[in-house]
VOPAGU-2260 file (C-alpha; in pm, 1 decimal, decimal comma):
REM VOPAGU-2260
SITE   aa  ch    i         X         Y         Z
SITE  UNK   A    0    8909,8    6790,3    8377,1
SITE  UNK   A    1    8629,7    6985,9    8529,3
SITE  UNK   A    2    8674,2    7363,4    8536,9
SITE  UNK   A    3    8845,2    7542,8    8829,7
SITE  UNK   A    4    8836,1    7934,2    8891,9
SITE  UNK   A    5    9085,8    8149,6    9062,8
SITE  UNK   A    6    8991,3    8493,5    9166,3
SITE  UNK   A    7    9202,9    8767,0    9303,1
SITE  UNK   A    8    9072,8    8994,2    9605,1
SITE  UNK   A    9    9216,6    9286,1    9761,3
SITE  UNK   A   10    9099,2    9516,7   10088,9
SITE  UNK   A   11    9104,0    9899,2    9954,4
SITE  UNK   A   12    8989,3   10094,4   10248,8
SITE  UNK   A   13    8911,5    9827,9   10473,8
SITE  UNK   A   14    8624,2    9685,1   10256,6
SITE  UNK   A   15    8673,3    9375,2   10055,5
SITE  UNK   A   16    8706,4    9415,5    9620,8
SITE  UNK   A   17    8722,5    9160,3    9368,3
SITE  UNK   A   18    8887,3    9208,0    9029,8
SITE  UNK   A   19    9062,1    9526,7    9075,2
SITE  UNK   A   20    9183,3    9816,2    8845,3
SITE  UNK   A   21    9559,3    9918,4    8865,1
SITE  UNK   A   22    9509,4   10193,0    9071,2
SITE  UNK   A   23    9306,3   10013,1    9313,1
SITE  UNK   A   24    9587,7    9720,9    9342,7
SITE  UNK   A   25    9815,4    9936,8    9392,5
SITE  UNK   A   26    9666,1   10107,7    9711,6
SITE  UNK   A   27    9565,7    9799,7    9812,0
SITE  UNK   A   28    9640,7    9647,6   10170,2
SITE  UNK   A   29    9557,5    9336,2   10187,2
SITE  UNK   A   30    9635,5    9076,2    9865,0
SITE  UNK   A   31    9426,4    8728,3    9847,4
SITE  UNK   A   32    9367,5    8508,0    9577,7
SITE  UNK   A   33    9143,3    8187,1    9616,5
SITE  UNK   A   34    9114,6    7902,0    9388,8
SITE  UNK   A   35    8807,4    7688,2    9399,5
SITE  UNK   A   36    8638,8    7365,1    9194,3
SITE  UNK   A   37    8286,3    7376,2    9076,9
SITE  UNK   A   38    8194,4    7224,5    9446,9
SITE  UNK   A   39    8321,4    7567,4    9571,7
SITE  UNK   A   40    8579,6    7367,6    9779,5
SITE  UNK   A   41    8893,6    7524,7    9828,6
SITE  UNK   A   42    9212,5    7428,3    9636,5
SITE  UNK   A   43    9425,0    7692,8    9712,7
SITE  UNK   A   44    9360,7    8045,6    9970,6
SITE  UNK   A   45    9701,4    8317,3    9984,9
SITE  UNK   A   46    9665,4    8601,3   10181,6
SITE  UNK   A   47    9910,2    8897,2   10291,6
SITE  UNK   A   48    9861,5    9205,8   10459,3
SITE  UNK   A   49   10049,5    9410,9   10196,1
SITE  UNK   A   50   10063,1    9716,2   10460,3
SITE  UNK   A   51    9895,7    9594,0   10759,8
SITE  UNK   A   52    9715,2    9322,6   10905,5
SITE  UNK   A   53    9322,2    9183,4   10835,9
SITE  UNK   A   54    9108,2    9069,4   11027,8
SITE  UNK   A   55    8908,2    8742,3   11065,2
SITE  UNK   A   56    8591,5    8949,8   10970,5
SITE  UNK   A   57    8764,4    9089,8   10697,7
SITE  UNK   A   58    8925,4    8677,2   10565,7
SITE  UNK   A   59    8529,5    8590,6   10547,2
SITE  UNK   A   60    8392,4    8886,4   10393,0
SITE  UNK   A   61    8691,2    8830,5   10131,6
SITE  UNK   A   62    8631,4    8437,0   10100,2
SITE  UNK   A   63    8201,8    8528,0   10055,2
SITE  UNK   A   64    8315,5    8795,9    9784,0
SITE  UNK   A   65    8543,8    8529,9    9629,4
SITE  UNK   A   66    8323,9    8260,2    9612,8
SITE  UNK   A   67    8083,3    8515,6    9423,8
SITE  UNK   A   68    8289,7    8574,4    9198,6
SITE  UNK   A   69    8398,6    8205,4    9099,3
SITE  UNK   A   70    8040,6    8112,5    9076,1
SITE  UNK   A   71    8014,2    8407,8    8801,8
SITE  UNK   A   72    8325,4    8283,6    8653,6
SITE  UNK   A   73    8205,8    7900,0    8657,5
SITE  UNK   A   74    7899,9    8025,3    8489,9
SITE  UNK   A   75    8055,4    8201,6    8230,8
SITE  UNK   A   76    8245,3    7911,9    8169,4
SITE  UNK   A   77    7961,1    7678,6    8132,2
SITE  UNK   A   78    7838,4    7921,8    7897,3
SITE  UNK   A   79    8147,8    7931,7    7676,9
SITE  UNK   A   80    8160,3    7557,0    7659,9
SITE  UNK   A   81    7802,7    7539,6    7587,1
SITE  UNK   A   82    7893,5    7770,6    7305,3
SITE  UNK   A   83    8175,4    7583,6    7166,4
SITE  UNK   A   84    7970,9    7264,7    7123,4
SITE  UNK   A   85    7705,1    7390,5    6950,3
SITE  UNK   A   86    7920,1    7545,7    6696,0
């Protein structure tokens, strides 16, 4: 089954992070997670405005940050696997 990456993106401030601390979660105001396949096609996109609202500057800025950070993660991945089989 080929490799799919979820990342998990929050607004803190008003500008888009990716893989947050505690404390920054927690302050957070907007929750998203995306879910992509190695084509960077989306499987699954949730977002709430934990105390507020976003808006559709803010949804692309968060999508661009998580597709960065799946294309790190699918990487990484590819790396482990690569790894595992020469071992």
């Amino acid at each position: 089954m080929p490799p799919n990456c979820c990342c998990f993106g929050r607004t803190v401030g008003g500008e888009p992070v990716l893989d947050l601390n505690y404390a920054e979660d927690v302050e957070a105001e907007v929750d998203f997670n995306v879910v992509m396949n190695e084509q960077l096609e989306m499987i699954e996109i949730q977002g709430t405005g934990e105390s507020g609202s976003f808006s559709r500057q803010q949804l692309n800025g968060m999508l661009d940050m998580a597709e960065i950070g799946i294309l790190e993660l699918l990487a990484a991945q590819r790396q482990a696997l690569a790894s595992e089989e020469q071992t």
